[in-house]
C-alpha positions in Angstrom: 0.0 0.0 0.0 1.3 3.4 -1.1 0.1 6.7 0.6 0.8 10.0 -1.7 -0.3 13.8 -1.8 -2.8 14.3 -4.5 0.3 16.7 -6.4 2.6 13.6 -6.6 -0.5 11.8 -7.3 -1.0 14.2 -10.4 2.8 13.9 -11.0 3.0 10.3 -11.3 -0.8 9.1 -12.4 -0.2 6.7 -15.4 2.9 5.1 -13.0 0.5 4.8 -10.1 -2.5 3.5 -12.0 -0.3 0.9 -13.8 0.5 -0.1 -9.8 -2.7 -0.8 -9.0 -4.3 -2.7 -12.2 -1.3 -4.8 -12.8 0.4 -5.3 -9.0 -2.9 -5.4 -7.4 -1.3 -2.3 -5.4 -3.5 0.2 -3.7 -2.9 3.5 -3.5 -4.1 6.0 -0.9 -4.4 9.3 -2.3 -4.2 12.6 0.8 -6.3 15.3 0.1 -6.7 18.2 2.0 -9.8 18.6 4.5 -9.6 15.2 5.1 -11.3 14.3 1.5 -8.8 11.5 1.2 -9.6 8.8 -1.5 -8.6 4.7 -2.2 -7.2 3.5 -5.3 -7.9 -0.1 -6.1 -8.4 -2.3 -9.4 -11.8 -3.3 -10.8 -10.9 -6.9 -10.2 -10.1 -6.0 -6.1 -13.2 -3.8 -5.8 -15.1 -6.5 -7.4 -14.0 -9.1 -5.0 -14.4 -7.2 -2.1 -18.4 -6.6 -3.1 -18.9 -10.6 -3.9 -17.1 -10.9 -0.2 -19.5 -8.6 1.4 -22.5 -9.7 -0.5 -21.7 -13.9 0.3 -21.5 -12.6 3.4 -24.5 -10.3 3.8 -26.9 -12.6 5.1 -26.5 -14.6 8.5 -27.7 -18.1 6.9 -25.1 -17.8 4.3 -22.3 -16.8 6.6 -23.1 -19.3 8.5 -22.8 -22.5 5.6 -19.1 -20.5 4.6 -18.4 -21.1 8.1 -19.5 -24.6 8.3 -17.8 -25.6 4.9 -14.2 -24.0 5.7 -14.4 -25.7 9.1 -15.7 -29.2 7.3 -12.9 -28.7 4.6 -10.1 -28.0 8.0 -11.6 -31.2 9.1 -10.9 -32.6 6.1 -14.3 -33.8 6.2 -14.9 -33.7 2.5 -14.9 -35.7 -0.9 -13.2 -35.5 -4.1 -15.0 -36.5 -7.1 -14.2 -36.6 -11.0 -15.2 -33.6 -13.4 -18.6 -34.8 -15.2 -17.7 -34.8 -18.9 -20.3 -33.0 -20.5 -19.2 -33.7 -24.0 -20.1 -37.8 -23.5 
């Protein structure tokens, strides 16, 4: 995570934009009056709304829970792709 002045920002934009769509980078951008702004990719700021909306409800948190803990466990199975093309 970077933190930079909106001037460098300015300065540097096409550098610090490259950062954050191809490193995955995020950038936090100071403004003054405390208007400060985060830089992320599409793809992060994607996944971080698909995490909070499998996670919006307590009956699906819940199953998430129970299937990482069953997967610890190694309480699962492992089957064979279905070939669809058969």
């Amino acid at each position: 995570m970077q933190v930079v002045n909106y001037t460098e920002f300015r300065r540097s934009m096409k550098a610090k934009l490259d950062q954050v769509s191809d490193d995955g980078d995020t950038v936090i951008i100071n403004r003054s009056e405390n208007k400060n702004v985060v830089l992320i990719s599409l793809r992060e700021y994607n996944s971080l709304k698909e995490t909070l909306h499998l996670l919006s409800s307590e009956k699906n948190r819940k199953r998430l829970v129970d299937a990482i803990e069953r997967t610890n466990r190694g309480d699962f199975e492992i089957h064979d792709l279905i070939d669809d093309e058969a």
